[in-house]
C-alpha positions as CSV (number, residue, x, y, z in Angstrom):
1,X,0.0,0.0,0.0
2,X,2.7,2.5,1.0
3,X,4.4,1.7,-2.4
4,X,0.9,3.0,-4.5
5,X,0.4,5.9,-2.4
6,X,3.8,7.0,-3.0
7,X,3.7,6.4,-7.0
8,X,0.4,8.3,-6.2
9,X,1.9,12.1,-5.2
10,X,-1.1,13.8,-5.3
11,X,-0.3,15.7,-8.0
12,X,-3.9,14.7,-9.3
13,X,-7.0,14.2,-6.8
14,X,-7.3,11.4,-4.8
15,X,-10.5,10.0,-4.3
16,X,-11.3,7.1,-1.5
17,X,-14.2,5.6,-1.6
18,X,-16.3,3.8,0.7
19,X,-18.5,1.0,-0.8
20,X,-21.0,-1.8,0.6
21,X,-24.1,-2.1,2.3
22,X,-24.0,-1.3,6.1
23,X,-27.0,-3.6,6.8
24,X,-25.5,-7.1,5.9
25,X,-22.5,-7.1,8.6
26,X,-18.9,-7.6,6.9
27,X,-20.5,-6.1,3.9
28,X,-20.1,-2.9,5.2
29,X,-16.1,-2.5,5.7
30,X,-15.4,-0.5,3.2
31,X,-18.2,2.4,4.7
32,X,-16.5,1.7,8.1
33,X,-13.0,2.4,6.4
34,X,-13.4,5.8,4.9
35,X,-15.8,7.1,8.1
36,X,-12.9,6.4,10.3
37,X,-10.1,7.1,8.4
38,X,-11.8,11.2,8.2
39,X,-12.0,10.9,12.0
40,X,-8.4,10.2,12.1
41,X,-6.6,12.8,9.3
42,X,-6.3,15.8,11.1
43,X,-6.4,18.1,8.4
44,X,-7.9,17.0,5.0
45,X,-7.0,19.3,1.8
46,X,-9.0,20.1,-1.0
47,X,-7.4,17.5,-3.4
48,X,-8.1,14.3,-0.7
49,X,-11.6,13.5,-1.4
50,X,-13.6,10.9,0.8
51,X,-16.8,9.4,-0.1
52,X,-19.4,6.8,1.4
53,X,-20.8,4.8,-1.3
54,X,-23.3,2.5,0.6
55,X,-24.9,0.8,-2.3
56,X,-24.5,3.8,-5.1
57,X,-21.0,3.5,-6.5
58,X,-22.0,5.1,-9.6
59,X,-23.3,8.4,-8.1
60,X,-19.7,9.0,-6.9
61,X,-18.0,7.8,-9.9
62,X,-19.7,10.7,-12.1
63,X,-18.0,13.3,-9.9
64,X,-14.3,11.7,-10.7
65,X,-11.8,12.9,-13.6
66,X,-10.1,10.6,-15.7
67,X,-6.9,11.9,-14.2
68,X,-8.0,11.0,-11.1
69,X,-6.4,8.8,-8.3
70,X,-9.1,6.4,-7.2
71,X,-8.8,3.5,-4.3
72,X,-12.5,1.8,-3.7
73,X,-12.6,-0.1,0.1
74,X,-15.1,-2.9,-0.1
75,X,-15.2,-6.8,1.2
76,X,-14.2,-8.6,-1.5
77,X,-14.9,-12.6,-1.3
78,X,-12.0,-15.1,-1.9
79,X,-10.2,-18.1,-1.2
80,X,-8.6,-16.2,2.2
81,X,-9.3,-16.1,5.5
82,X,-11.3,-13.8,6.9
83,X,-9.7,-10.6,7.7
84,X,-7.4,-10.4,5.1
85,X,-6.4,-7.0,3.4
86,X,-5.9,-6.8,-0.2
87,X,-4.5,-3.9,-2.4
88,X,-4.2,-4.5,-5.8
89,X,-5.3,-2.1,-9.2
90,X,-7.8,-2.7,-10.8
91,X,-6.8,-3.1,-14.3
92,X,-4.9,-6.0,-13.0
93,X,-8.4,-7.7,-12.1
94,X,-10.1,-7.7,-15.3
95,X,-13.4,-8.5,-14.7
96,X,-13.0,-10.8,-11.7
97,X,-15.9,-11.5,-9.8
98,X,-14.8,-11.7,-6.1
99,X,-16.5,-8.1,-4.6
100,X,-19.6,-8.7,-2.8
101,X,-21.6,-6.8,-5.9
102,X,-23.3,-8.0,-9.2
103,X,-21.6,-6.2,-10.8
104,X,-17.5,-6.3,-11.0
105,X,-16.4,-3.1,-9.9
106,X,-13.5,-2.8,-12.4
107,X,-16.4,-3.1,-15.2
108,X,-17.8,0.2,-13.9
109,X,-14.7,1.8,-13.7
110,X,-13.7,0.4,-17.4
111,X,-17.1,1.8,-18.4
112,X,-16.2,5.3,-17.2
113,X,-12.8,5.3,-18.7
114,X,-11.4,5.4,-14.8
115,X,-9.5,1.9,-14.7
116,X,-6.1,3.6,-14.8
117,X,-4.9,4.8,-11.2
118,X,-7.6,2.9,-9.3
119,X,-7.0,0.2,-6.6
120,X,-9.3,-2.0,-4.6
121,X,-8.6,-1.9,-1.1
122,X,-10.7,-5.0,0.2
123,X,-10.9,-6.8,3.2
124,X,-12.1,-10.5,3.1
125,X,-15.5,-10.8,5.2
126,X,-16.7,-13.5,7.9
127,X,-19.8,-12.7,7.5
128,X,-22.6,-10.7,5.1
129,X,-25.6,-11.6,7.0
130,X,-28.5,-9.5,8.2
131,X,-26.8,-7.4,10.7
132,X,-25.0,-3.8,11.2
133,X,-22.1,-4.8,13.2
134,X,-19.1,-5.6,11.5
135,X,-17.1,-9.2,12.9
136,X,-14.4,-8.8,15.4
137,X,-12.0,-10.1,13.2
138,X,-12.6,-7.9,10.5
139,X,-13.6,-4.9,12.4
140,X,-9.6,-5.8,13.7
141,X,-8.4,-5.8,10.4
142,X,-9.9,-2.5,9.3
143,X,-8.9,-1.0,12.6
144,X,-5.5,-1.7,11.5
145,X,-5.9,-0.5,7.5
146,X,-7.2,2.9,9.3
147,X,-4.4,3.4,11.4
148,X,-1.9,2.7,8.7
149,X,-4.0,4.6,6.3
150,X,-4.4,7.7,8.4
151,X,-0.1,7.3,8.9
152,X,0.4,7.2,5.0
153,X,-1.8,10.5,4.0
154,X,-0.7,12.2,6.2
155,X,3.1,12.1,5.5
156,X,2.0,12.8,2.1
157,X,0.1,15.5,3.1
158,X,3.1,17.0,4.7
159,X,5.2,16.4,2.0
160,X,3.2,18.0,-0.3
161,X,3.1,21.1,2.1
162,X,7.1,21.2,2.5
């Protein structure tokens, strides 16, 4: 992660993005990512944008240049245990079906002309029942991705103030 973020100097907006549906449990990580993650930057400039994309991806996607830096936190389901972070770009999926969505997020992106500089941060989930809390060992695991997260932008933050 620290390697894309710094090939990603903010000379272009960064957009994170917070997707899945709050009411089925693990689902819901990537929401819980980006809510926290604003809690924990102390000072977020005009060219760090943070969104919560429950269940409308595309409403947020509309907003986004093509120059854009992009990095969409969702669970993504795969042969992993639970808990598991992944961070990969999205061109390098190619249609894989393994969010929690119909639809394969890189095919939206693809659609928009946005796969370039977009990433999938995911987090694998225990569990997508009917429920609003997230699973100790993922809400763990995303405690972590925050903390590390919140580390990251802001050295590049003060780097790019310097």
């Amino acid at each position: 992660m620290r390697k894309i973020l710094d090939d990603c100097n903010l000379d272009k907006p960064l957009y994170m993005i917070g997707y899945g549906n709050t009411l089925r449990k693990d689902d819901g990580v990537g929401v819980y990512l980006v809510i926290n993650l604003l809690k924990k930057i102390s000072k977020k400039p005009e060219y760090i944008h943070i969104y919560q994309a429950p269940l409308n991806i595309e409403y947020v996607l509309k907003k986004i240049s093509k120059e854009s830096y992009i990095i969409i936190c969702d669970a993504v389901k795969m042969n992993a245990e639970p808990g598991t972070v992944v961070f990969v770009e999205f061109k390098d999926l190619r249609h894989v079906f393994f969010d929690t969505h119909n639809v394969p997020l890189s095919i939206i992106l693809e659609k928009r002309s946005l796969i370039s500089n977009s990433y999938l941060l995911g987090i694998v989930p225990q569990s997508i029942e009917i429920g609003e809390d997230l699973t100790p060992i993922v809400k763990n695991s995303a405690d972590k991705v925050v903390e590390v997260l919140a580390k990251l932008l802001e050295e590049k933050i003060e780097d790019r103030a310097s």
